[in-house]
PyMOL commands that place a pseudoatom at each C-alpha (Angstrom):
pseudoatom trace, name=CA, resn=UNK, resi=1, chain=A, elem=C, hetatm=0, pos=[98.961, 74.602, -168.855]
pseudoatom trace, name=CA, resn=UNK, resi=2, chain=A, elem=C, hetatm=0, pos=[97.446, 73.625, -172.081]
pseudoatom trace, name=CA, resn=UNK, resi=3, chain=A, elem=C, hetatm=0, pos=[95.701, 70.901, -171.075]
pseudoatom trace, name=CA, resn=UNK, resi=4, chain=A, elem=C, hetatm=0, pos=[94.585, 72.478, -168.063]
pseudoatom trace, name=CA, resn=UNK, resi=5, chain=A, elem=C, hetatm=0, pos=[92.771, 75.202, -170.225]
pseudoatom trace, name=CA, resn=UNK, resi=6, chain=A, elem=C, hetatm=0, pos=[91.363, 72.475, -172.592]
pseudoatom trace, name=CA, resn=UNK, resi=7, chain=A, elem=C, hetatm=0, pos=[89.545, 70.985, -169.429]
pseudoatom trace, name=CA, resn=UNK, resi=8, chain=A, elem=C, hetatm=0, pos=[87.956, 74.478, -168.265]
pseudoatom trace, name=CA, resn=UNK, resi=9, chain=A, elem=C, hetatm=0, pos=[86.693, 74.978, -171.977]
pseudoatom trace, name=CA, resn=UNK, resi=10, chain=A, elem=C, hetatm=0, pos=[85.458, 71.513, -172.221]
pseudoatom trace, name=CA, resn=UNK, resi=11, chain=A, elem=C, hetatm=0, pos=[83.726, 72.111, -169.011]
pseudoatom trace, name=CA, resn=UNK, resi=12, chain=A, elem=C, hetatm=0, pos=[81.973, 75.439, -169.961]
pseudoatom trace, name=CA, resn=UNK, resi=13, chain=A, elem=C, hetatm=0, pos=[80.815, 73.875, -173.101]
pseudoatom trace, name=CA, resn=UNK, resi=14, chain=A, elem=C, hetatm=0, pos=[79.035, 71.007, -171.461]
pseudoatom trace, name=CA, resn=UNK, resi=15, chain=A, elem=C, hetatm=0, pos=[76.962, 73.163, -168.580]
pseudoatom trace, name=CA, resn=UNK, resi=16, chain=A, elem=C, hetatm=0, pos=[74.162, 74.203, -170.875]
pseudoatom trace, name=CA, resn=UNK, resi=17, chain=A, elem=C, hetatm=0, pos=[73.652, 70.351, -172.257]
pseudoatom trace, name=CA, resn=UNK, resi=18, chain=A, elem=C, hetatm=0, pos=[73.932, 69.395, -167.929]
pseudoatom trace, name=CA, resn=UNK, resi=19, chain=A, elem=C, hetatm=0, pos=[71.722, 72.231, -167.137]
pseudoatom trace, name=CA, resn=UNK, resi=20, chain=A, elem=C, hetatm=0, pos=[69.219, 71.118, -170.078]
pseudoatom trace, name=CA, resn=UNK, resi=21, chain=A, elem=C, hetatm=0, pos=[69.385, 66.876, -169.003]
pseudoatom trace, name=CA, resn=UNK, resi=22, chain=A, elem=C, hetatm=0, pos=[68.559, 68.299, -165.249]
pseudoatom trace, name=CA, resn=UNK, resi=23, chain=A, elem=C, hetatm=0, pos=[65.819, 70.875, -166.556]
pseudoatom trace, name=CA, resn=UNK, resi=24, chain=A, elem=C, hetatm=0, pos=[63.757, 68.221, -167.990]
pseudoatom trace, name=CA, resn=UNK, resi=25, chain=A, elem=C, hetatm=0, pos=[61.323, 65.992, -166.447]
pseudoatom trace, name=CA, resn=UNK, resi=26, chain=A, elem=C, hetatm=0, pos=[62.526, 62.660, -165.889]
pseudoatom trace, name=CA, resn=UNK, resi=27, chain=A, elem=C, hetatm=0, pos=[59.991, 60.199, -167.656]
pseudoatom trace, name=CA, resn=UNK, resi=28, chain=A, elem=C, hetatm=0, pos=[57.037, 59.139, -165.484]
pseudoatom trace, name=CA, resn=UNK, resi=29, chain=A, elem=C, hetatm=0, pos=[57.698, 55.514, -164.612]
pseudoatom trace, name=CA, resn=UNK, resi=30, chain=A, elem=C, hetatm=0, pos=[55.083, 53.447, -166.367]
pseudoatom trace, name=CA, resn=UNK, resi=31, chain=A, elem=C, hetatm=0, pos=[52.399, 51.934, -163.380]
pseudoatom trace, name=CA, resn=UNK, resi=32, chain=A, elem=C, hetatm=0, pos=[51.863, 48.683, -163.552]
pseudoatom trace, name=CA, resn=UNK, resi=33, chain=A, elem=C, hetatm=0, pos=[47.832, 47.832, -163.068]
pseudoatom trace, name=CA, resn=UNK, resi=34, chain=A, elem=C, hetatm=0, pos=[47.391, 46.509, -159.788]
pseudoatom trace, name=CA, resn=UNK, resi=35, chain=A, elem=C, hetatm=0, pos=[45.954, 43.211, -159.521]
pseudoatom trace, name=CA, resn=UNK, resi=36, chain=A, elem=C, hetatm=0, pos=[42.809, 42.488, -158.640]
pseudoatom trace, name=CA, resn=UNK, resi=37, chain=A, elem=C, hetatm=0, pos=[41.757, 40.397, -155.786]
pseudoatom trace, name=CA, resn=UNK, resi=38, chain=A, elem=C, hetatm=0, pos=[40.996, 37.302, -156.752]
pseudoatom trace, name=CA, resn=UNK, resi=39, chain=A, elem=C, hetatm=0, pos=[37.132, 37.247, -155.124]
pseudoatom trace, name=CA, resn=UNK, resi=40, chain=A, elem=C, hetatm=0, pos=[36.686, 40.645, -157.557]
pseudoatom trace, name=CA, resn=UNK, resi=41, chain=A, elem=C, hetatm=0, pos=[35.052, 38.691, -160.377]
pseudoatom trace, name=CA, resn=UNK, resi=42, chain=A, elem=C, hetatm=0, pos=[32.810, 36.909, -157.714]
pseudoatom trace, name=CA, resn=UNK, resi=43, chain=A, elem=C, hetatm=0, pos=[31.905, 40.482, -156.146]
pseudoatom trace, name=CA, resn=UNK, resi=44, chain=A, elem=C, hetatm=0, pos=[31.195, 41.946, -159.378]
pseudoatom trace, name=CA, resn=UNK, resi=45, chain=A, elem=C, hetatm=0, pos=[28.927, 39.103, -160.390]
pseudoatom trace, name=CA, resn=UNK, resi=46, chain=A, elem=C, hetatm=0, pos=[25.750, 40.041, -158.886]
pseudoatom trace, name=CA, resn=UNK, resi=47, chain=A, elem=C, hetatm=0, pos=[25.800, 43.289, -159.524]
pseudoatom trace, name=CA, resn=UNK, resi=48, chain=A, elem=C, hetatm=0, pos=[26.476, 42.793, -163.594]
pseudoatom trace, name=CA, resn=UNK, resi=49, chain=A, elem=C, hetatm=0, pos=[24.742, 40.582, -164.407]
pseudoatom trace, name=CA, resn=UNK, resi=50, chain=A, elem=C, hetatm=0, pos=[21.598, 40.523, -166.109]
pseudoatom trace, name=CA, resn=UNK, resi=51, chain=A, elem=C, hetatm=0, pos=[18.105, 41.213, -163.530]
pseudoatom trace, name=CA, resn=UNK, resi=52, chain=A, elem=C, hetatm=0, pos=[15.292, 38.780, -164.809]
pseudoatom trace, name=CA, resn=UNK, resi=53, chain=A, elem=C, hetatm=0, pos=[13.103, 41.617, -166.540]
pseudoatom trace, name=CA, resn=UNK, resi=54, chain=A, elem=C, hetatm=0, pos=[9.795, 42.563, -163.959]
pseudoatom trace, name=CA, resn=UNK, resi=55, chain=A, elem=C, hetatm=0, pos=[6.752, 40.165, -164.580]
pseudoatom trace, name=CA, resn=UNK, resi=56, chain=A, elem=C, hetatm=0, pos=[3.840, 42.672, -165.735]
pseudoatom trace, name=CA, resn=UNK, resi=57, chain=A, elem=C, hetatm=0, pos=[0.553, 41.260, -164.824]
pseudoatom trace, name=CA, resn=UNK, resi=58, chain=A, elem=C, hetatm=0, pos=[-1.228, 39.942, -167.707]
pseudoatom trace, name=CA, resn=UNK, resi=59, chain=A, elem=C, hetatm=0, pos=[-4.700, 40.865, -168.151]
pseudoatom trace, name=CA, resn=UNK, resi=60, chain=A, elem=C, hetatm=0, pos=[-6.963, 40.876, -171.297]
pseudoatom trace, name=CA, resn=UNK, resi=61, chain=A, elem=C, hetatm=0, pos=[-6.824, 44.736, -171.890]
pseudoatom trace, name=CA, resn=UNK, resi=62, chain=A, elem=C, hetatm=0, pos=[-3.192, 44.688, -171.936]
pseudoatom trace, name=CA, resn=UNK, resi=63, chain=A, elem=C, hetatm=0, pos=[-3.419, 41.213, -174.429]
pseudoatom trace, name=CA, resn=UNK, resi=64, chain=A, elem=C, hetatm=0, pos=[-6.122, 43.620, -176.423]
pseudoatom trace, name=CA, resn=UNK, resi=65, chain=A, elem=C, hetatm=0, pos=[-7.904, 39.995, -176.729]
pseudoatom trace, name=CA, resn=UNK, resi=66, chain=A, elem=C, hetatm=0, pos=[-10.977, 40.398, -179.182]
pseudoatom trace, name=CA, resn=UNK, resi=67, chain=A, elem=C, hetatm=0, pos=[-12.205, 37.013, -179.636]
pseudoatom trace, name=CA, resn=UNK, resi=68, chain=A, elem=C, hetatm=0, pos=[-15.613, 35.127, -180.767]
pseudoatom trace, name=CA, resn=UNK, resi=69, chain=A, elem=C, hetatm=0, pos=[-16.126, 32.155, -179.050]
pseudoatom trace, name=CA, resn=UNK, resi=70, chain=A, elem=C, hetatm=0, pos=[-19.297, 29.516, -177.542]
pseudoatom trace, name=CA, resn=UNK, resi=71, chain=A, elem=C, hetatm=0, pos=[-21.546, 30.196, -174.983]
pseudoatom trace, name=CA, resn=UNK, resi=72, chain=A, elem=C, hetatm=0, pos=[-23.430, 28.144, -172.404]
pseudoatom trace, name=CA, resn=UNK, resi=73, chain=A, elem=C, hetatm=0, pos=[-24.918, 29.524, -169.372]
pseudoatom trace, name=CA, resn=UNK, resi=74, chain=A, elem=C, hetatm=0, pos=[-27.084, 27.312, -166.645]
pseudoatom trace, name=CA, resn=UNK, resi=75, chain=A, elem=C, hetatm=0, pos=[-29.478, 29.344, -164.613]
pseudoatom trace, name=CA, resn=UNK, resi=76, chain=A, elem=C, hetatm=0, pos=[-31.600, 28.696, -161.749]
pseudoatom trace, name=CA, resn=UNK, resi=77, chain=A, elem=C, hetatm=0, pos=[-34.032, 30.989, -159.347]
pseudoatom trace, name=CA, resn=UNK, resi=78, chain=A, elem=C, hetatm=0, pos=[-36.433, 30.800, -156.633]
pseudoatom trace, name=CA, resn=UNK, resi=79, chain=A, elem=C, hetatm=0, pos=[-38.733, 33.888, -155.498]
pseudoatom trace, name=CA, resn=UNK, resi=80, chain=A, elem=C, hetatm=0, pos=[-42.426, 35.401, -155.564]
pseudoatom trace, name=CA, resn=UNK, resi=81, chain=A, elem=C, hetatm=0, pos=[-45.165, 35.829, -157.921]
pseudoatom trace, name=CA, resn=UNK, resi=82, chain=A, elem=C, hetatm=0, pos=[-47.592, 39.102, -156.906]
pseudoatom trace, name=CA, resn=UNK, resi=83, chain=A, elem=C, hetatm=0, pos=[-50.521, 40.183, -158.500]
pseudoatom trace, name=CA, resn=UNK, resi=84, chain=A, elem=C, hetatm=0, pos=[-54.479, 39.739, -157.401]
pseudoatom trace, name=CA, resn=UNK, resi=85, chain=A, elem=C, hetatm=0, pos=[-55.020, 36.153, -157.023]
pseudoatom trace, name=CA, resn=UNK, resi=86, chain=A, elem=C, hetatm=0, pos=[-51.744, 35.119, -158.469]
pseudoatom trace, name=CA, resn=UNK, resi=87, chain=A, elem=C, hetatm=0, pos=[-49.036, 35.561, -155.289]
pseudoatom trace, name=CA, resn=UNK, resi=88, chain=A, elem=C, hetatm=0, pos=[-47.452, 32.266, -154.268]
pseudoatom trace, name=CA, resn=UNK, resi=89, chain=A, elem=C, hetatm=0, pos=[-44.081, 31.132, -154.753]
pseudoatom trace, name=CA, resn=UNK, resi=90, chain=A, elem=C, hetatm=0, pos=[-42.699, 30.229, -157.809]
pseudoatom trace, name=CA, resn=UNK, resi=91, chain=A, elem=C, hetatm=0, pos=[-39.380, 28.972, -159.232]
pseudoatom trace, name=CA, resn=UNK, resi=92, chain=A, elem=C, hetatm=0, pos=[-37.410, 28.143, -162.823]
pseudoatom trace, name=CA, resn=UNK, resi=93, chain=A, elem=C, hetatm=0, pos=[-34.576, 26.458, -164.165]
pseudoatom trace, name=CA, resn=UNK, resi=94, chain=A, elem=C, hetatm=0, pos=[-32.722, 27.958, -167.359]
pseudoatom trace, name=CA, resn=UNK, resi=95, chain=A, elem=C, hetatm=0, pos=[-30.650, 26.611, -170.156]
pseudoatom trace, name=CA, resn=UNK, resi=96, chain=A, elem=C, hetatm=0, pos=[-29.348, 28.503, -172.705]
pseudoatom trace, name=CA, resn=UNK, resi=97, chain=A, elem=C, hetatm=0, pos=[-26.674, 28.815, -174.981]
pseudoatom trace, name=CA, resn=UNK, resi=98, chain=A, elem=C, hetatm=0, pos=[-25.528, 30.729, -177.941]
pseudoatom trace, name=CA, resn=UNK, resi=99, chain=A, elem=C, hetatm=0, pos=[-21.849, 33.505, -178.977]
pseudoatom trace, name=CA, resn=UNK, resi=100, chain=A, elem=C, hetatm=0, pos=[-19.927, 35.536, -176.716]
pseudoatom trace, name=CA, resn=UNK, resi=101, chain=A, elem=C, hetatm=0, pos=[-17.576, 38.347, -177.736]
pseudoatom trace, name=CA, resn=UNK, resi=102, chain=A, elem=C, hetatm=0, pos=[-14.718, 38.572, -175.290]
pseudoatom trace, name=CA, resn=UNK, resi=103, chain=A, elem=C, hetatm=0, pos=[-13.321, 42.033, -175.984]
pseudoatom trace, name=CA, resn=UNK, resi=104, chain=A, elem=C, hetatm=0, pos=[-10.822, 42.959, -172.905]
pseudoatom trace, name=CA, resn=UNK, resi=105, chain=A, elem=C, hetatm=0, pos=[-12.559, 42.704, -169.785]
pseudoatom trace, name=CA, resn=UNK, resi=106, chain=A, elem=C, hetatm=0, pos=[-16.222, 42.998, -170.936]
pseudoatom trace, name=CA, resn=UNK, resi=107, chain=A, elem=C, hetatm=0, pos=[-18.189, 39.789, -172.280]
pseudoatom trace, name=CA, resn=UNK, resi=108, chain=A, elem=C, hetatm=0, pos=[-21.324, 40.133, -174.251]
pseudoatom trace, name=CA, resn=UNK, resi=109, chain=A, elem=C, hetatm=0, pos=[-23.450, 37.130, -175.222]
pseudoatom trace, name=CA, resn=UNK, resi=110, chain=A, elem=C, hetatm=0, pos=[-26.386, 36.716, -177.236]
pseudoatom trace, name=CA, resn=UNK, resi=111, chain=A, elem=C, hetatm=0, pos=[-27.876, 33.664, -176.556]
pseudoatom trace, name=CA, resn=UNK, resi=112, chain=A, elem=C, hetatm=0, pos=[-31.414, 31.621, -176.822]
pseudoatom trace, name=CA, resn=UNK, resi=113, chain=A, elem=C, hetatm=0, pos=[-33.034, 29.668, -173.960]
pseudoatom trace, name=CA, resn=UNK, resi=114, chain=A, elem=C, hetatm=0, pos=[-35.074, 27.030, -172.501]
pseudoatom trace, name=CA, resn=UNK, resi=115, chain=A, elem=C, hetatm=0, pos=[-37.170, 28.087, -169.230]
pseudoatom trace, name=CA, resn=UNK, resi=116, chain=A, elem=C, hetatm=0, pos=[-38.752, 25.403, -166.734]
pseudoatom trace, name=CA, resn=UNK, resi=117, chain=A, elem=C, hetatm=0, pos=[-41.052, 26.871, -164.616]
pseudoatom trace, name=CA, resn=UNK, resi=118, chain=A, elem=C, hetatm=0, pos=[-44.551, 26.437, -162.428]
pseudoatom trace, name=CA, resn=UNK, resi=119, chain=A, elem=C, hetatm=0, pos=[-45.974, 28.735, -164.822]
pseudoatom trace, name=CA, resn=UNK, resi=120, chain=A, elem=C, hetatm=0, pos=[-45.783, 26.525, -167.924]
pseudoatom trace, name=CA, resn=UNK, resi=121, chain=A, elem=C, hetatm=0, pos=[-43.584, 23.257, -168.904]
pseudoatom trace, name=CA, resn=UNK, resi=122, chain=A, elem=C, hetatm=0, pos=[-41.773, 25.480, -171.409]
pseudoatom trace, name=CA, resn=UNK, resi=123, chain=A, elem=C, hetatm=0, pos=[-40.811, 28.785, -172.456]
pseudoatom trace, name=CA, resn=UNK, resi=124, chain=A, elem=C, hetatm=0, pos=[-38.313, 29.614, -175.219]
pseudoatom trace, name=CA, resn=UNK, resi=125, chain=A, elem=C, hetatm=0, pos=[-36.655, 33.088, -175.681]
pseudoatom trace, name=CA, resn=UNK, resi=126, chain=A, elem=C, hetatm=0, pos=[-33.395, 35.000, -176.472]
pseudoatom trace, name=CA, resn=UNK, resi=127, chain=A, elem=C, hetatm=0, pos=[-31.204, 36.633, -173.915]
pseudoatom trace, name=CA, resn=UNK, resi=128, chain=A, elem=C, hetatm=0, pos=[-28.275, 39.314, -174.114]
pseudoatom trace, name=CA, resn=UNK, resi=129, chain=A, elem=C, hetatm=0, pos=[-25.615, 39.714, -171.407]
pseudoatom trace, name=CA, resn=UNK, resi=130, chain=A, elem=C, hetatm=0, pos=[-22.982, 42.056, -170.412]
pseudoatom trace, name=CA, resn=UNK, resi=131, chain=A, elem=C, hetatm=0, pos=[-20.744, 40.909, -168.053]
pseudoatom trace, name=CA, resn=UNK, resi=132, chain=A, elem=C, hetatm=0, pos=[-17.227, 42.946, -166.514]
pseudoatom trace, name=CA, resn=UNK, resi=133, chain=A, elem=C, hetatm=0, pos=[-15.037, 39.998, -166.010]
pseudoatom trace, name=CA, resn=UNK, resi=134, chain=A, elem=C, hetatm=0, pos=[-12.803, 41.837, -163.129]
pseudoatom trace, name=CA, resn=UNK, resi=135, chain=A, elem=C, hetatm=0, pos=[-15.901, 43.556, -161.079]
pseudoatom trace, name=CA, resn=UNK, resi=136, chain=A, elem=C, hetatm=0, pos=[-18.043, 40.244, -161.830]
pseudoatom trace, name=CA, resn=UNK, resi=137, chain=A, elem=C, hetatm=0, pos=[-20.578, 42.387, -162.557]
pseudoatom trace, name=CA, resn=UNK, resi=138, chain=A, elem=C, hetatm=0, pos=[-23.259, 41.487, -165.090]
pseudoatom trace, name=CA, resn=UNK, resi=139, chain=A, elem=C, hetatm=0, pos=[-26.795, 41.950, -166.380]
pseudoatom trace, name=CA, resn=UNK, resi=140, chain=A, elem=C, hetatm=0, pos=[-28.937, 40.482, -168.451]
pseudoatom trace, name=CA, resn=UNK, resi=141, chain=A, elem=C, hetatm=0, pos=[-32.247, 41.198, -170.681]
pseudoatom trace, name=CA, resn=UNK, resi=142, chain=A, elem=C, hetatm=0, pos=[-34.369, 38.849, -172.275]
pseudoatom trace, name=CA, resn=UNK, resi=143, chain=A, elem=C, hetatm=0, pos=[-37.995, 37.851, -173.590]
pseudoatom trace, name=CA, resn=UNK, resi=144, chain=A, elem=C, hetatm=0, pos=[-39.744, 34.773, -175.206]
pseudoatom trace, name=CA, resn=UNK, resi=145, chain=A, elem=C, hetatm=0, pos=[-42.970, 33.106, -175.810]
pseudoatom trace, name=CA, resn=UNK, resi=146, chain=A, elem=C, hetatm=0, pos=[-44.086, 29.984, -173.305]
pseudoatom trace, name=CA, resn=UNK, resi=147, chain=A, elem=C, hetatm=0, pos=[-45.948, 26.617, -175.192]
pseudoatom trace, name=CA, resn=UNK, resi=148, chain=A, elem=C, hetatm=0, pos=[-49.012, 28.057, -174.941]
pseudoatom trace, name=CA, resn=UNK, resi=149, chain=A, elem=C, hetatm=0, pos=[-48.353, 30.652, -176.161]
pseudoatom trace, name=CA, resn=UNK, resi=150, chain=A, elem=C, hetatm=0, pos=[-48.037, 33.483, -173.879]
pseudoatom trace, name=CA, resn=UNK, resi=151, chain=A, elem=C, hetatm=0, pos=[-44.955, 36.520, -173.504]
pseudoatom trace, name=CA, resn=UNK, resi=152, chain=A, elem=C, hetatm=0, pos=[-42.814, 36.620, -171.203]
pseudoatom trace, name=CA, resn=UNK, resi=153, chain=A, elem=C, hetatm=0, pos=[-40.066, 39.286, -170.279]
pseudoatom trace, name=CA, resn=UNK, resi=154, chain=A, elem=C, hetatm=0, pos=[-37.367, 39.081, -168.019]
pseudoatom trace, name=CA, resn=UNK, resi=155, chain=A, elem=C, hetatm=0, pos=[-34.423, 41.413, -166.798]
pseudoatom trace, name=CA, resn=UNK, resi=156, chain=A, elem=C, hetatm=0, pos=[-31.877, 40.573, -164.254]
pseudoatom trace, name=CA, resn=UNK, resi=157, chain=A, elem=C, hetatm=0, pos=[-28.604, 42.231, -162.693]
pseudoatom trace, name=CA, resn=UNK, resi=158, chain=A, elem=C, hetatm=0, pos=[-26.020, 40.452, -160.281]
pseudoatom trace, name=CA, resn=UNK, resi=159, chain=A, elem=C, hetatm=0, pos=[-22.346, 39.796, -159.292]
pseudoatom trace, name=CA, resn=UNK, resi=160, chain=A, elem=C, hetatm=0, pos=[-20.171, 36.428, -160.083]
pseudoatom trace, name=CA, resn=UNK, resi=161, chain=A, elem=C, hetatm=0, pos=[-22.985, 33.818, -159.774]
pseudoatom trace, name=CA, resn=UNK, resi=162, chain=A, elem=C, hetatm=0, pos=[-25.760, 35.259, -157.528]
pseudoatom trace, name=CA, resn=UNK, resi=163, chain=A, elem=C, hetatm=0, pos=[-28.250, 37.702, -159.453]
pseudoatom trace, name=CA, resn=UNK, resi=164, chain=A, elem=C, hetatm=0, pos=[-31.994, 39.132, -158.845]
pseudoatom trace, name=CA, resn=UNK, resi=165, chain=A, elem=C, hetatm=0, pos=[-34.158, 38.506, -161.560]
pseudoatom trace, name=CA, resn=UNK, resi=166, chain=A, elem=C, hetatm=0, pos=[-37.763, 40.019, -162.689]
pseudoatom trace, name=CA, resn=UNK, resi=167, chain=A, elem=C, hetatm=0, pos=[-40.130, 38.686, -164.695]
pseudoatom trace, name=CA, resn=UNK, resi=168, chain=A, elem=C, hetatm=0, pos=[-43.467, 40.056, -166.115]
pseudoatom trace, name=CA, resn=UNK, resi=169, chain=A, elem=C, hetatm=0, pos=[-45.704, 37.111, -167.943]
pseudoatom trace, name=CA, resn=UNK, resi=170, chain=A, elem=C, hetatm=0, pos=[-48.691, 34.932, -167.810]
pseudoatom trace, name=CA, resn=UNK, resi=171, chain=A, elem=C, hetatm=0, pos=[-49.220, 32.800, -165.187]
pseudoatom trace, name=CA, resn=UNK, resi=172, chain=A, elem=C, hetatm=0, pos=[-50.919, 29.921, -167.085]
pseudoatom trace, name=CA, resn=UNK, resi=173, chain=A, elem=C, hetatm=0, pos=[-54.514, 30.553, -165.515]
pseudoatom trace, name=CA, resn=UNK, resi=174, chain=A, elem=C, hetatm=0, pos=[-55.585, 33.980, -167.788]
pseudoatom trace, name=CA, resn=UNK, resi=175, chain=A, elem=C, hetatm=0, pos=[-53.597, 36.467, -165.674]
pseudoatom trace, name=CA, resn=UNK, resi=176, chain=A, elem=C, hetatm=0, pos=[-50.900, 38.153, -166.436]
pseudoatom trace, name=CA, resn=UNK, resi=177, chain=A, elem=C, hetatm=0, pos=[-48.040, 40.298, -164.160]
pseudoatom trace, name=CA, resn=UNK, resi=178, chain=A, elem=C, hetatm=0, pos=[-44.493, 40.379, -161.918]
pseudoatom trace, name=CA, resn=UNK, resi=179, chain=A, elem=C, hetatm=0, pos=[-42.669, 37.714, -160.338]
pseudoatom trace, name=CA, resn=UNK, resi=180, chain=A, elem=C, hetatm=0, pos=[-38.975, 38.542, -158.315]
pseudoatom trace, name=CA, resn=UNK, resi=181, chain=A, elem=C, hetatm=0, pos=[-36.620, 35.765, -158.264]
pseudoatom trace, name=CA, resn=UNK, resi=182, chain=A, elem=C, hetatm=0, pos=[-33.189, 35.120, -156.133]
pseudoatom trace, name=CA, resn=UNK, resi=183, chain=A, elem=C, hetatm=0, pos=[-31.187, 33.650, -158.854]
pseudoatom trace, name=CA, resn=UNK, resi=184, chain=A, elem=C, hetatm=0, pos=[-27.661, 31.221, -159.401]
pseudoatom trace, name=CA, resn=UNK, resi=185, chain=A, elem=C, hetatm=0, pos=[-26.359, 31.482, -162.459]
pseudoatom trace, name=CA, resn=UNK, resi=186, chain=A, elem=C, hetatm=0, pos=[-23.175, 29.476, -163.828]
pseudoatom trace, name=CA, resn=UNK, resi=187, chain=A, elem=C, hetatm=0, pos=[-21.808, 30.603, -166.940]
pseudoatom trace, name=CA, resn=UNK, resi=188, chain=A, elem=C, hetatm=0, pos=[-20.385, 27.698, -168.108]
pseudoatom trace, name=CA, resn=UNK, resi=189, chain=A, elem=C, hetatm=0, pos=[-18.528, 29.888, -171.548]
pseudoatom trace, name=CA, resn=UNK, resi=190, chain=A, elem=C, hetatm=0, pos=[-16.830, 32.564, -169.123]
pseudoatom trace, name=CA, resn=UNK, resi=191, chain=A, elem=C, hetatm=0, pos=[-15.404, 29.607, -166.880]
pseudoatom trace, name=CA, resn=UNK, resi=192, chain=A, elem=C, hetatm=0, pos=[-14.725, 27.503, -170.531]
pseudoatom trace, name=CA, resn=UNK, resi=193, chain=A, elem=C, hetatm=0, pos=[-13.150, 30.390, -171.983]
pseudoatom trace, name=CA, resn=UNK, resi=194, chain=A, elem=C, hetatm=0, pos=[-10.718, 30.798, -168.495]
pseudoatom trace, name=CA, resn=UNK, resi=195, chain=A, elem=C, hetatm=0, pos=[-9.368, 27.206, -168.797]
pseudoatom trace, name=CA, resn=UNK, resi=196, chain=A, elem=C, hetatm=0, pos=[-8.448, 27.504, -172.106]
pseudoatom trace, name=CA, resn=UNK, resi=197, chain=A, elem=C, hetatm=0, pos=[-6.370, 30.741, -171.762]
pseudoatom trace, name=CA, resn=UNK, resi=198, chain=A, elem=C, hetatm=0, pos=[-4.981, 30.476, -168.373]
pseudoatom trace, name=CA, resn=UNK, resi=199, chain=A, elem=C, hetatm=0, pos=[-1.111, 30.924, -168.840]
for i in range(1, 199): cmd.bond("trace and resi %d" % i, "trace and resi %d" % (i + 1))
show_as sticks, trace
zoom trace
């Protein structure tokens, strides 16, 4: 009878320690990280890794490029003198060199010359030019004295190598007046100046 009580009293003592172990949560069981397949690292490659940075195009506004350098320019025309008594056809060849200032896309030479023409077996002068080296747009102005000596005065506009040029001088028999020309030019520092900076 004893014992039996001893049991029940044991038993009544332990409910609220059972109750408590059932109350609380059991323990989460600690996930394992699931493998990954084993083309993952393959998959993930191309995505990760690095892009080749975008090629900006290069041009000489974005280099800023400010830069004195030679000149040499080779020029050549064909065209029309007018004037009373004086209209026939006439032609010249050019030679000239001198400094061009590259700063971003616009070229400017100064430069002097040496004119060949059926007006007179020489002419010397000086010549400025403004070029746009993406448009290929230029023009030119200009004036000099021929052997004899007589002015001469020139001004000419064109695009890449093809230009109109007009002159107003002497035409080596006492009269003086305009002459229109169909011109080539080759600029032989803007192509120089190209070779030696191409990337």
């Amino acid at each position: 009878m004893i014992r039996r009580s001893l049991v029940v009293v044991a038993t009544v003592l332990s409910l609220p320690c059972v109750a408590a172990a059932q109350s609380a949560p059991e323990p989460a069981p600690q996930q394992q990280p699931a493998p990954e397949p084993a083309n993952q690292e393959k998959q993930d490659k191309p995505e990760n890794a690095a892009k080749p940075a975008k090629q900006e195009v290069v041009t000489l506004d974005s280099l800023g490029v400010h830069v004195i350098t030679w000149d040499a320019n080779i020029e050549g025309g064909f065209g029309r003198a007018f004037g009373d008594n004086h209209a026939r056809t006439v032609s010249f060849g050019r030679i000239g060199g001198g400094v061009m200032w590259v700063h971003g896309q616009w070229f400017t030479t100064g430069r002097v010359f040496y004119d060949l023409s059926n007006f007179t077996p020489g002419t010397f002068g000086v010549q400025l030019e403004q070029m746009h080296l993406s448009s290929g747009v230029w023009i030119q102005v200009g004036g000099g004295i021929d052997v004899e000596p007589r002015p001469m005065g020139m001004l000419s506009v064109g695009w890449s190598v093809l230009g109109v040029e007009a002159q107003y001088r002497s035409f080596g028999d006492g009269g003086i007046g305009p002459a229109i020309f169909a011109k080539l030019r080759i600029p032989l520092g803007v192509i120089g100046f190209a070779l030696a900076n191409r990337k």
